[in-house]
N, CA, C and O atoms as a Maestro MAE file, in Angstrom:
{
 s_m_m2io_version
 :::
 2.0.0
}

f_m_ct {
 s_m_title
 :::
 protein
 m_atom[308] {
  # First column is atom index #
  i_m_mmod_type
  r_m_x_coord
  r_m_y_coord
  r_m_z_coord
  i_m_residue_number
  s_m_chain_name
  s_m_pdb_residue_name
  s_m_pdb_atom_name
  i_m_atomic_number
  :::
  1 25 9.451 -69.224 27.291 1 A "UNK " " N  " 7
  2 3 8.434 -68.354 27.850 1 A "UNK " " CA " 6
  3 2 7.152 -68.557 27.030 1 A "UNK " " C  " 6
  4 15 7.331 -68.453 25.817 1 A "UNK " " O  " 8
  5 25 5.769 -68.851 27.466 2 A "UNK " " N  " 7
  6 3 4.556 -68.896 26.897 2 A "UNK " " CA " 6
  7 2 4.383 -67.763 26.208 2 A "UNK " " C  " 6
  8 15 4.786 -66.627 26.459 2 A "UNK " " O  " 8
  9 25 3.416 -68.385 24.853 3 A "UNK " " N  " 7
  10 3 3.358 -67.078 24.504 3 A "UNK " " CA " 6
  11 2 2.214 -65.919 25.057 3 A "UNK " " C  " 6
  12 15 1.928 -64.871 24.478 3 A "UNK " " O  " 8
  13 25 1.740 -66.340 26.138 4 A "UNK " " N  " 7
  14 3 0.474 -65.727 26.862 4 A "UNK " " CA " 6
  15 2 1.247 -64.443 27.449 4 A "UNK " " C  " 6
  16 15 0.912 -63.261 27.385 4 A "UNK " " O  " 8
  17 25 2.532 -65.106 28.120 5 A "UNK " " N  " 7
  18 3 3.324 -63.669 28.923 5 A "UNK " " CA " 6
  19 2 4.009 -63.114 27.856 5 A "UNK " " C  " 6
  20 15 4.188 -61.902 27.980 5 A "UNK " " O  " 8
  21 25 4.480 -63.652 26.778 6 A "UNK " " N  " 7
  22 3 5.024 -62.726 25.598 6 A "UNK " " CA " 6
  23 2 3.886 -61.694 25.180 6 A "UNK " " C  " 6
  24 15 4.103 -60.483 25.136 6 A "UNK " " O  " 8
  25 25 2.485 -62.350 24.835 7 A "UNK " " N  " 7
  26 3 1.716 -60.771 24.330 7 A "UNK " " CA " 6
  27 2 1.165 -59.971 25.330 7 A "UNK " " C  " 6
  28 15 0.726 -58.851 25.067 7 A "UNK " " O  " 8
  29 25 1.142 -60.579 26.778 8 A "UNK " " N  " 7
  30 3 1.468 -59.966 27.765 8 A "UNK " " CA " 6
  31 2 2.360 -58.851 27.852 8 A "UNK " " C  " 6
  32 15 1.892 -57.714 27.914 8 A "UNK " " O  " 8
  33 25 3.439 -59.028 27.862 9 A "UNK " " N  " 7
  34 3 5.018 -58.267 28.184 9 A "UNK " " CA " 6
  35 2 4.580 -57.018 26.850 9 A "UNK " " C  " 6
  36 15 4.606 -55.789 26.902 9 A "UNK " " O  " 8
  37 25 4.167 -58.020 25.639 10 A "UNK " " N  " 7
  38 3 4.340 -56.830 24.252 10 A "UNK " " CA " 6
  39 2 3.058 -55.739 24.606 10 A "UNK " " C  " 6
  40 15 3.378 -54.553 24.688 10 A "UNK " " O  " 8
  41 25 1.972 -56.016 24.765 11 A "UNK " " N  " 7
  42 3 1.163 -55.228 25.315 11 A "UNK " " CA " 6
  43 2 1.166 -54.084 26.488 11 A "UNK " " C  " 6
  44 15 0.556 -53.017 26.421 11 A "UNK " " O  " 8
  45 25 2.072 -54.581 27.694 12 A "UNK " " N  " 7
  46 3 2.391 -53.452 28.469 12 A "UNK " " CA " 6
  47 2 3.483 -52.559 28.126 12 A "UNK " " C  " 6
  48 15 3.742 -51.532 28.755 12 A "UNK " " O  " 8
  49 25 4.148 -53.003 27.057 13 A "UNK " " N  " 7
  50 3 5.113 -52.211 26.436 13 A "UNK " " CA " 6
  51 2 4.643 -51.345 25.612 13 A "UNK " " C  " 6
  52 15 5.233 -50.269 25.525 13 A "UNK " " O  " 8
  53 25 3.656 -51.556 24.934 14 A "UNK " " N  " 7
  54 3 3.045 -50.862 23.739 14 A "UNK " " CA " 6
  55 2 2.273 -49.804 24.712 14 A "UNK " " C  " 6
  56 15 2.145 -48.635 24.348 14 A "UNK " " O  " 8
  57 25 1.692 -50.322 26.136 15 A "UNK " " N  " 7
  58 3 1.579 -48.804 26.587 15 A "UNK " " CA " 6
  59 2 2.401 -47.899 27.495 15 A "UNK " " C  " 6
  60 15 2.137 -46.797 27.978 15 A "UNK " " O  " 8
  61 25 3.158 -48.452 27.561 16 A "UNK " " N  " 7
  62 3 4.915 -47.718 27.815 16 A "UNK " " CA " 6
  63 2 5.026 -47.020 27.073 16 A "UNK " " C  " 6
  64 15 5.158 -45.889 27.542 16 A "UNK " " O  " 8
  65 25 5.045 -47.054 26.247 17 A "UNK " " N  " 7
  66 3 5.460 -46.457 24.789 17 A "UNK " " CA " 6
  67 2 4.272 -45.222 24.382 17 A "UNK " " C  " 6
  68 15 4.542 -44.075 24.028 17 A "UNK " " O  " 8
  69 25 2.878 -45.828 24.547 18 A "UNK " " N  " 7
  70 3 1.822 -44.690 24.526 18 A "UNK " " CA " 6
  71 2 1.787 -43.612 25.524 18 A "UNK " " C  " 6
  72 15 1.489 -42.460 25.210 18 A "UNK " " O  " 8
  73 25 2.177 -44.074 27.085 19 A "UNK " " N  " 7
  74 3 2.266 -43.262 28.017 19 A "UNK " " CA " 6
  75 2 3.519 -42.542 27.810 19 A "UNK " " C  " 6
  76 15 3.502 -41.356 28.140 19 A "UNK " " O  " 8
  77 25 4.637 -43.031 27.317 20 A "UNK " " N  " 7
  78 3 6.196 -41.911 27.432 20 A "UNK " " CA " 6
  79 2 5.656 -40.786 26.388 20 A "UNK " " C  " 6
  80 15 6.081 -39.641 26.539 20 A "UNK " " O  " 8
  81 25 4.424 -41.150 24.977 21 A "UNK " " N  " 7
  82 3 4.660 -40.030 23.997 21 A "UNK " " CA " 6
  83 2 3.984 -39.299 24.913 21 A "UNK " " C  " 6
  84 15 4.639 -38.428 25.485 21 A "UNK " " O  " 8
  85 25 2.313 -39.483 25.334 22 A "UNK " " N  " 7
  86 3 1.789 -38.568 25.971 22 A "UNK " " CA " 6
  87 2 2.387 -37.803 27.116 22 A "UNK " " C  " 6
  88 15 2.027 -36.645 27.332 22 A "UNK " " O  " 8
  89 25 3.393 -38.474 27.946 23 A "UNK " " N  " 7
  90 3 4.089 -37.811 28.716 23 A "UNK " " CA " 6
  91 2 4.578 -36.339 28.027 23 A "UNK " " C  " 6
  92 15 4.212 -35.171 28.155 23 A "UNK " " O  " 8
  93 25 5.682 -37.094 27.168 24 A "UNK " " N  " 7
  94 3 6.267 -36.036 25.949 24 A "UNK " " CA " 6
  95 2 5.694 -35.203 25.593 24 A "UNK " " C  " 6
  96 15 6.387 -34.186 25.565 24 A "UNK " " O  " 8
  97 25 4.234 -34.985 25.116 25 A "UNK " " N  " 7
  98 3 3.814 -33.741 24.380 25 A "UNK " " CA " 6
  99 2 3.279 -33.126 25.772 25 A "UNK " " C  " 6
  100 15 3.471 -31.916 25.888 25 A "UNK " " O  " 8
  101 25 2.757 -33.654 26.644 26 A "UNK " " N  " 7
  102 3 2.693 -32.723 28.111 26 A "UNK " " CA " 6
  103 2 3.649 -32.073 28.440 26 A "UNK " " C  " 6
  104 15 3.386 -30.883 28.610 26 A "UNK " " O  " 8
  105 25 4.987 -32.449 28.657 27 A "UNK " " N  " 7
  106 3 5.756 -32.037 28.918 27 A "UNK " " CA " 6
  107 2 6.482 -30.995 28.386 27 A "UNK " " C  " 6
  108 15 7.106 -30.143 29.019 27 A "UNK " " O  " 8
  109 25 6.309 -31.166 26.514 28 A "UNK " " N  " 7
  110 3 6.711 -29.957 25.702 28 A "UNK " " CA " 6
  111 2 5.353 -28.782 25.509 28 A "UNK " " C  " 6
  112 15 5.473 -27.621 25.116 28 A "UNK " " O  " 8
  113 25 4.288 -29.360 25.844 29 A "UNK " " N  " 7
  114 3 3.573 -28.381 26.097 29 A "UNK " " CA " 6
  115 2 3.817 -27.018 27.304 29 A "UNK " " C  " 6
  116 15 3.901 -25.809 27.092 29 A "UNK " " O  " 8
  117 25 3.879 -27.746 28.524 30 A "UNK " " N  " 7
  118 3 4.437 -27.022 29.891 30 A "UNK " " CA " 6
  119 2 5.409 -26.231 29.426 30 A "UNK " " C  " 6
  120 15 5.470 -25.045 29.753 30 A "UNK " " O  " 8
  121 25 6.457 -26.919 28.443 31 A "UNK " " N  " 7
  122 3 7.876 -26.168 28.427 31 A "UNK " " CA " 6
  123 2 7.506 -24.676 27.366 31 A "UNK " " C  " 6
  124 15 8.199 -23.663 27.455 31 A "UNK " " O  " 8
  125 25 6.441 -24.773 26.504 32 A "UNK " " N  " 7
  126 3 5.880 -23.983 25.840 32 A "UNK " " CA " 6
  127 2 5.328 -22.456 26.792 32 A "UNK " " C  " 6
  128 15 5.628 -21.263 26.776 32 A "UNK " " O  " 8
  129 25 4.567 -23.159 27.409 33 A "UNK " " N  " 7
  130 3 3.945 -22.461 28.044 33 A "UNK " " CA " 6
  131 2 4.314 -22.009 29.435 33 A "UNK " " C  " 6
  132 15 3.435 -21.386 30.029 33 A "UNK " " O  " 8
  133 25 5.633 -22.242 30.157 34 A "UNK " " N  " 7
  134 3 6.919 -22.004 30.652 34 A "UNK " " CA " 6
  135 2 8.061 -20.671 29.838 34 A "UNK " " C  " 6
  136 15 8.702 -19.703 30.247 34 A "UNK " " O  " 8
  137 25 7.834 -21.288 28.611 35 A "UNK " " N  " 7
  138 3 8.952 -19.896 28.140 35 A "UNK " " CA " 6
  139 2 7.709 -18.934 27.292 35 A "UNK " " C  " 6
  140 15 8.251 -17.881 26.958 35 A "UNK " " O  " 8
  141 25 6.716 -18.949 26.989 36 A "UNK " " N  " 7
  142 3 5.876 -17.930 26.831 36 A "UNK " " CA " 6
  143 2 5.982 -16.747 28.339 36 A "UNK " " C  " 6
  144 15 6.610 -15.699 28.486 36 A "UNK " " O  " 8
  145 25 5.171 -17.421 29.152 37 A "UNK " " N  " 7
  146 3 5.067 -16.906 30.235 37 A "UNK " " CA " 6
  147 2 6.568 -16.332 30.761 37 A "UNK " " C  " 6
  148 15 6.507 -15.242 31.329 37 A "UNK " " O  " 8
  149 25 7.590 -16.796 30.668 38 A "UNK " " N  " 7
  150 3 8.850 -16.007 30.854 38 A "UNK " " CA " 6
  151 2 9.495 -15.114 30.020 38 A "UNK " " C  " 6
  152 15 10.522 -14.517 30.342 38 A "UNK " " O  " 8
  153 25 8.670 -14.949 28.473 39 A "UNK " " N  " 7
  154 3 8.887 -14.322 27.666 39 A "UNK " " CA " 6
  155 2 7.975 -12.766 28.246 39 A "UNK " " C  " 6
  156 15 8.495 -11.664 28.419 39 A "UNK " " O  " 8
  157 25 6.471 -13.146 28.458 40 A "UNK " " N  " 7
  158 3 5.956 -11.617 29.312 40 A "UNK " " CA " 6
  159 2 6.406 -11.803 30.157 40 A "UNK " " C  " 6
  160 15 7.299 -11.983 29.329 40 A "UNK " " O  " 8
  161 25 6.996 -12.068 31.560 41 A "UNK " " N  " 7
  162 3 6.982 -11.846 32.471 41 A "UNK " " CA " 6
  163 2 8.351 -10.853 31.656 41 A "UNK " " C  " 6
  164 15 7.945 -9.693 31.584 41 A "UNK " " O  " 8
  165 25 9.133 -10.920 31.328 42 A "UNK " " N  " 7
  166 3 10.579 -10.204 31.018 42 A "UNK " " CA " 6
  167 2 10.274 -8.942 30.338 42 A "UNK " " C  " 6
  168 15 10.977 -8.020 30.751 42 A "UNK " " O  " 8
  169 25 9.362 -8.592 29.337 43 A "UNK " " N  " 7
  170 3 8.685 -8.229 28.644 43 A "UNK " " CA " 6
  171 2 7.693 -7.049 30.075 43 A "UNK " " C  " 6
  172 15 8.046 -5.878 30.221 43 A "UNK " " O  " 8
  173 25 7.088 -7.366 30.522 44 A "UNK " " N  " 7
  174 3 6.559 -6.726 31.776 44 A "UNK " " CA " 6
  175 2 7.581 -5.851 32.926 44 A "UNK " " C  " 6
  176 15 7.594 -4.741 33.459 44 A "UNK " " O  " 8
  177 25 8.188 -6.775 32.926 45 A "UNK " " N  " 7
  178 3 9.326 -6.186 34.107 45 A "UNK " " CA " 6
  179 2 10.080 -5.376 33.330 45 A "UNK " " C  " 6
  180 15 10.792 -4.797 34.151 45 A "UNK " " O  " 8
  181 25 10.472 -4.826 31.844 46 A "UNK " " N  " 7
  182 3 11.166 -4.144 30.909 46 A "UNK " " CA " 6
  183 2 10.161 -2.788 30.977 46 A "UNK " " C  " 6
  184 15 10.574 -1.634 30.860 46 A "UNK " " O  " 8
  185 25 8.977 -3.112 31.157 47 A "UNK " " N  " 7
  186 3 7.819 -1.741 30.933 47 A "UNK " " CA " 6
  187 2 7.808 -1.492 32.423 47 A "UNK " " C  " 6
  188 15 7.822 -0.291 32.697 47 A "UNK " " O  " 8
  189 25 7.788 -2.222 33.343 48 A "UNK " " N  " 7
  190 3 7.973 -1.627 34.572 48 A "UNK " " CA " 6
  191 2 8.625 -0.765 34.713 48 A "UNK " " C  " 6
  192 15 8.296 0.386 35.001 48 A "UNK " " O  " 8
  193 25 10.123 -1.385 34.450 49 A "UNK " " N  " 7
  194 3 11.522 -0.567 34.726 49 A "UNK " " CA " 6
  195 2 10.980 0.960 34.204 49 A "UNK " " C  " 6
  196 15 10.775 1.798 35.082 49 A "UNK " " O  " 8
  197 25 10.771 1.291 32.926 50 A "UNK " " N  " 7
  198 3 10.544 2.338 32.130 50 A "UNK " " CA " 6
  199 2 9.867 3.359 32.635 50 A "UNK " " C  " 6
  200 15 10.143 4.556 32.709 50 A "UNK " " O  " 8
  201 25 8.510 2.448 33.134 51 A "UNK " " N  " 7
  202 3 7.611 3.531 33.869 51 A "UNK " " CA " 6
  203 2 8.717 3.666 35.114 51 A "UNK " " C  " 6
  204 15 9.564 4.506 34.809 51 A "UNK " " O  " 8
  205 25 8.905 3.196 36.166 52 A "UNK " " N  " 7
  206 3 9.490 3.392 37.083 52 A "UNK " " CA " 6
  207 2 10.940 4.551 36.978 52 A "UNK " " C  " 6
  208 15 11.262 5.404 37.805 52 A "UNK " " O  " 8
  209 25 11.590 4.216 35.714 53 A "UNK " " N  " 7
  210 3 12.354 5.835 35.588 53 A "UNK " " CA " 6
  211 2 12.078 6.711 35.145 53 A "UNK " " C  " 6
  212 15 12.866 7.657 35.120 53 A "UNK " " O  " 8
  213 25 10.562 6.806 34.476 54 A "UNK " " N  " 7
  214 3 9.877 7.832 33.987 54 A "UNK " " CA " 6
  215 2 9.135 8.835 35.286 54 A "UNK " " C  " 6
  216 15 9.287 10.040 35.485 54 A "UNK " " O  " 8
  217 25 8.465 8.032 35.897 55 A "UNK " " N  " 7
  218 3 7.951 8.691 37.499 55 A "UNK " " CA " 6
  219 2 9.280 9.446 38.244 55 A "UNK " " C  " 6
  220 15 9.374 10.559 38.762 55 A "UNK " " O  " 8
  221 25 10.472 8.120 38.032 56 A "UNK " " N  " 7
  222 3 11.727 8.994 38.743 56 A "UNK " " CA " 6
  223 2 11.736 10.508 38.304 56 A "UNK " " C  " 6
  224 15 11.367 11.395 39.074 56 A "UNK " " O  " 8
  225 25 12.233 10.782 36.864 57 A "UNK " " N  " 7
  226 3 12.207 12.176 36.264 57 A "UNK " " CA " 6
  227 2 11.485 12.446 36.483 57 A "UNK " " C  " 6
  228 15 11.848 13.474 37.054 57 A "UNK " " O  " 8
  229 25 9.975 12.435 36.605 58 A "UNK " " N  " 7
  230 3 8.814 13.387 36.715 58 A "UNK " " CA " 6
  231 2 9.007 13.836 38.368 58 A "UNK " " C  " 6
  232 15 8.939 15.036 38.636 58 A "UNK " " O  " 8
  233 25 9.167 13.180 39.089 59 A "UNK " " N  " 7
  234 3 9.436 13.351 40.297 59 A "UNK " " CA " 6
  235 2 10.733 14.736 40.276 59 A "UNK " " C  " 6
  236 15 10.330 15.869 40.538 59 A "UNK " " O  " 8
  237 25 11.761 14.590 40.058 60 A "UNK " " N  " 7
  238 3 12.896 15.224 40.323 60 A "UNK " " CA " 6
  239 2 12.750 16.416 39.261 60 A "UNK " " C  " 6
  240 15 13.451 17.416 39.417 60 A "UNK " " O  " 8
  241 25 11.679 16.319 37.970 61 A "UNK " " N  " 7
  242 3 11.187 17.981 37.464 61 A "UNK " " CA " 6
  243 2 10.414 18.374 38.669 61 A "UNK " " C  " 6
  244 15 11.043 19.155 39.383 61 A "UNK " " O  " 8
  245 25 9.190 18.047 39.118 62 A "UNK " " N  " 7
  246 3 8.600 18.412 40.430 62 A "UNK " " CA " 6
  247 2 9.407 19.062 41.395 62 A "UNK " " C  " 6
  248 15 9.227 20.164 41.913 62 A "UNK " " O  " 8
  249 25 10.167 18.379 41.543 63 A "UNK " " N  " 7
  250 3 11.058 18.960 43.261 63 A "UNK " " CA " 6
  251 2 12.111 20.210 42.448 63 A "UNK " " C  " 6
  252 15 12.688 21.161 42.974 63 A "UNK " " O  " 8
  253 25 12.093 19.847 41.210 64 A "UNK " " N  " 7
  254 3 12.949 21.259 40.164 64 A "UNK " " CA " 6
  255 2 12.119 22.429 40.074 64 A "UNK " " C  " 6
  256 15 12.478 23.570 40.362 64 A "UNK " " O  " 8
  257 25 10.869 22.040 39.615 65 A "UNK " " N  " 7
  258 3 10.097 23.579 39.791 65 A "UNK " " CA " 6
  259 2 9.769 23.844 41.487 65 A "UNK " " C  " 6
  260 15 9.856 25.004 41.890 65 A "UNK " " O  " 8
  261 25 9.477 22.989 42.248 66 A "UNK " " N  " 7
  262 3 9.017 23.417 43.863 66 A "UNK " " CA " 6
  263 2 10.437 24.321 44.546 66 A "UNK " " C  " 6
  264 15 10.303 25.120 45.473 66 A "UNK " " O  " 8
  265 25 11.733 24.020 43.907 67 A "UNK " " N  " 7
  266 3 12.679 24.747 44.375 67 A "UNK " " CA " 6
  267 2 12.954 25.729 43.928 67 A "UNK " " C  " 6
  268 15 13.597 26.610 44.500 67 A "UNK " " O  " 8
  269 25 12.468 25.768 42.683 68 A "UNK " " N  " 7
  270 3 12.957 26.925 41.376 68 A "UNK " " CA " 6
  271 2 11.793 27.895 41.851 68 A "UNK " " C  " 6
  272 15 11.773 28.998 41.305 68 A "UNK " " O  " 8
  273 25 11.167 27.714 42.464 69 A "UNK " " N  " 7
  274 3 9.621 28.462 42.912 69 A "UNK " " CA " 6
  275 2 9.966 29.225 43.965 69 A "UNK " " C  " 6
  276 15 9.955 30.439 44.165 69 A "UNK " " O  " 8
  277 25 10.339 28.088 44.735 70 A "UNK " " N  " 7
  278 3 11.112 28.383 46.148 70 A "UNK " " CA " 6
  279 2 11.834 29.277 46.098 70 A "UNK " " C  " 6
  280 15 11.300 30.383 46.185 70 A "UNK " " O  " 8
  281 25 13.118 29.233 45.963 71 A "UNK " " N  " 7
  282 3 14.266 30.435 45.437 71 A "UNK " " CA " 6
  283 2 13.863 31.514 44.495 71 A "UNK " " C  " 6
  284 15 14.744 32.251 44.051 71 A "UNK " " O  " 8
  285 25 12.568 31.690 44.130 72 A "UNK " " N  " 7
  286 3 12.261 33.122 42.959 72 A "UNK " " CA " 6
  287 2 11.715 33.685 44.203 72 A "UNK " " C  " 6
  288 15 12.226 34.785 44.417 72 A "UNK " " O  " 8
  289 25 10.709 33.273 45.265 73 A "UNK " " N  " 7
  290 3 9.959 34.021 46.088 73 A "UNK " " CA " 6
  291 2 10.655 34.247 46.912 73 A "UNK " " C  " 6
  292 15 10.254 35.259 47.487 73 A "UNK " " O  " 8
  293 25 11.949 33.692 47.547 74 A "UNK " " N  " 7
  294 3 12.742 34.241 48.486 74 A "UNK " " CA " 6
  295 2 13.545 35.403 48.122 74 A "UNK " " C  " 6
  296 15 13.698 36.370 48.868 74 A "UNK " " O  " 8
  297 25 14.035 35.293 47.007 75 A "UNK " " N  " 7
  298 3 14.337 36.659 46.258 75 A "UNK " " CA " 6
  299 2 13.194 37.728 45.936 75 A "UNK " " C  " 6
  300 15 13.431 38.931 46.044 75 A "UNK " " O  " 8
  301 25 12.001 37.267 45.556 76 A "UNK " " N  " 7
  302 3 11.248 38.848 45.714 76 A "UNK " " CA " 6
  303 2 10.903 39.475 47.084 76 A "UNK " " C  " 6
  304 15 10.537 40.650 47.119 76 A "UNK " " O  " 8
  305 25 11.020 38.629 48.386 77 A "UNK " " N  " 7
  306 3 10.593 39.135 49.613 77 A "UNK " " CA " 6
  307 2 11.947 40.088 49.684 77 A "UNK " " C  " 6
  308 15 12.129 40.831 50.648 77 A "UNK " " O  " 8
  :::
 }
 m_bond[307] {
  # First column is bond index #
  i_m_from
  i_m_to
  i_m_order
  :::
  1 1 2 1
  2 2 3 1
  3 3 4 2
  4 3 5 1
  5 5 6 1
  6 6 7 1
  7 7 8 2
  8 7 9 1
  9 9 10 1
  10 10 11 1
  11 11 12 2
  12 11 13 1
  13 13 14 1
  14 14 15 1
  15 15 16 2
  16 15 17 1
  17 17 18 1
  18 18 19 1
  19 19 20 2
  20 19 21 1
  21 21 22 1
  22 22 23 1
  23 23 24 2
  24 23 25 1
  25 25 26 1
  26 26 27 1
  27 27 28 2
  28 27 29 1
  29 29 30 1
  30 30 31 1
  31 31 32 2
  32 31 33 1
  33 33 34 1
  34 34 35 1
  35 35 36 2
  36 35 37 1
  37 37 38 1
  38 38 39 1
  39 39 40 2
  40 39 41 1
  41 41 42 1
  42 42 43 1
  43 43 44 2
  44 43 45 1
  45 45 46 1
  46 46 47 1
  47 47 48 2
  48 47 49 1
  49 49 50 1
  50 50 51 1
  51 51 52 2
  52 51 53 1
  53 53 54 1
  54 54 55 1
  55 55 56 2
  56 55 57 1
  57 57 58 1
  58 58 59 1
  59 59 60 2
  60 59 61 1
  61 61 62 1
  62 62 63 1
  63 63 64 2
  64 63 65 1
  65 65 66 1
  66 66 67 1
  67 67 68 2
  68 67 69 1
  69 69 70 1
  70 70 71 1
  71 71 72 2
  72 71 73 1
  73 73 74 1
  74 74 75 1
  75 75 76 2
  76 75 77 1
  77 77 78 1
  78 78 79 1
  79 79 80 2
  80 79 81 1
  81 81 82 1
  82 82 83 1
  83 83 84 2
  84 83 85 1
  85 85 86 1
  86 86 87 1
  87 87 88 2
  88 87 89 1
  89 89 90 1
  90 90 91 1
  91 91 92 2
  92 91 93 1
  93 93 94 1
  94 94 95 1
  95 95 96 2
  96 95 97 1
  97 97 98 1
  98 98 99 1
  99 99 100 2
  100 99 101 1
  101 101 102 1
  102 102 103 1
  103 103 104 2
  104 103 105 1
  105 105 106 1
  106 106 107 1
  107 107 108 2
  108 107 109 1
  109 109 110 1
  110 110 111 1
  111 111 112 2
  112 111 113 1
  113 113 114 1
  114 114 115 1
  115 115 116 2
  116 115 117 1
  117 117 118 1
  118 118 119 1
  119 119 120 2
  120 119 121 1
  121 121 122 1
  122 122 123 1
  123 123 124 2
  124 123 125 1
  125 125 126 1
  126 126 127 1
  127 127 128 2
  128 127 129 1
  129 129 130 1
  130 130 131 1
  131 131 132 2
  132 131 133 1
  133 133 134 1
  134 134 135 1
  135 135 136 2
  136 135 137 1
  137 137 138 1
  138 138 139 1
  139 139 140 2
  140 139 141 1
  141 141 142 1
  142 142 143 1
  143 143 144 2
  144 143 145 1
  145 145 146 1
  146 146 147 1
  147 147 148 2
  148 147 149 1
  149 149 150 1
  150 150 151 1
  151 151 152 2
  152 151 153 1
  153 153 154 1
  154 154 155 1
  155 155 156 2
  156 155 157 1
  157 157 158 1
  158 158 159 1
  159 159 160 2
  160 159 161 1
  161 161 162 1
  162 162 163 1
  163 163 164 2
  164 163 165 1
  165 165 166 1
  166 166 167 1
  167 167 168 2
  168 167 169 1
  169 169 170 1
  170 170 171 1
  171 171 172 2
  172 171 173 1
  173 173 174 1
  174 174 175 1
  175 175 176 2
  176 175 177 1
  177 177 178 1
  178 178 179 1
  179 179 180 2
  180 179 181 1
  181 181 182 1
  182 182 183 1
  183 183 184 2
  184 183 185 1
  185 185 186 1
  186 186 187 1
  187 187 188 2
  188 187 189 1
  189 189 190 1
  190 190 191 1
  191 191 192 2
  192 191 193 1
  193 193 194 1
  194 194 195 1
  195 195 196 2
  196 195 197 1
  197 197 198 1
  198 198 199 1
  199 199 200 2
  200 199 201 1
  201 201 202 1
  202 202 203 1
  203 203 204 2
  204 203 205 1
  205 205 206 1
  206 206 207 1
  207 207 208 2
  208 207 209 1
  209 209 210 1
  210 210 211 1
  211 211 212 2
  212 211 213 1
  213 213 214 1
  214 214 215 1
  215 215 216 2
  216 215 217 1
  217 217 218 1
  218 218 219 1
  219 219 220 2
  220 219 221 1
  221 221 222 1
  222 222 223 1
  223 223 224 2
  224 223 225 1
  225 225 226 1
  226 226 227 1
  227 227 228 2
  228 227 229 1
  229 229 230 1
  230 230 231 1
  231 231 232 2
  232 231 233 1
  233 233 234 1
  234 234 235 1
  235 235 236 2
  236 235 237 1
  237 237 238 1
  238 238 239 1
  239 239 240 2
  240 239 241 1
  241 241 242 1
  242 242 243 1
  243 243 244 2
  244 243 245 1
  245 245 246 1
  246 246 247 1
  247 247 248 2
  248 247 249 1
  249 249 250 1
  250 250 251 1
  251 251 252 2
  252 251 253 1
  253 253 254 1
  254 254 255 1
  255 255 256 2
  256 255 257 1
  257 257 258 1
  258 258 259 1
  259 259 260 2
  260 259 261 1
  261 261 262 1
  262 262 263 1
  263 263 264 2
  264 263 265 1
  265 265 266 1
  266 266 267 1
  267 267 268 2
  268 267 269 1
  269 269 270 1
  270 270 271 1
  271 271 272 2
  272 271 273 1
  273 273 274 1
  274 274 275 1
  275 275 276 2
  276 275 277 1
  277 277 278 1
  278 278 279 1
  279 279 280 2
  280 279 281 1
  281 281 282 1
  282 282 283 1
  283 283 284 2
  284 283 285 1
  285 285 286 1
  286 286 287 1
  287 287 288 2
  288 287 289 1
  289 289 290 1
  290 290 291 1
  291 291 292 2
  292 291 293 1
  293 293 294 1
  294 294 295 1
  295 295 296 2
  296 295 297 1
  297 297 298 1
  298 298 299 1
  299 299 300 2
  300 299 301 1
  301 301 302 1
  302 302 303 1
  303 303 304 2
  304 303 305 1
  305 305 306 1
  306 306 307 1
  307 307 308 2
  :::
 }
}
């Protein structure tokens, strides 16, 4: 084989090799910024939940005093 296609061949290899790292740190970048973002999103949906059973109770004290209200005035009539 000449050596024209040998530093040929070595040259497109050498950017094989430049393109797989840059691939690589793109790729562990994404994966970074993939489990960040799934770290709040989990993190978010945990404070959701919270508020969401906090409104529950506030809700069901509400309908506790509107009945407890309810039933005192039916007894004073």
């Amino acid at each position: 084989m000449p050596e024209k296609d040998i530093a040929r061949i070595d040259v497109t290899m050498s950017h094989l090799v430049e393109l797989t790292r840059e691939q690589n740190t793109t790729l562990k970048k994404v994966l970074e910024m993939l489990t960040e973002t799934r770290t709040k999103q989990e993190s978010h949906s945990e404070r959701i939940g919270k508020l969401e059973s906090d409104k529950t109770w506030l809700v069901r004290l509400i309908l506790a005093a509107l009945i407890t209200a309810i039933v005192a005035a039916v007894k004073a009539l």
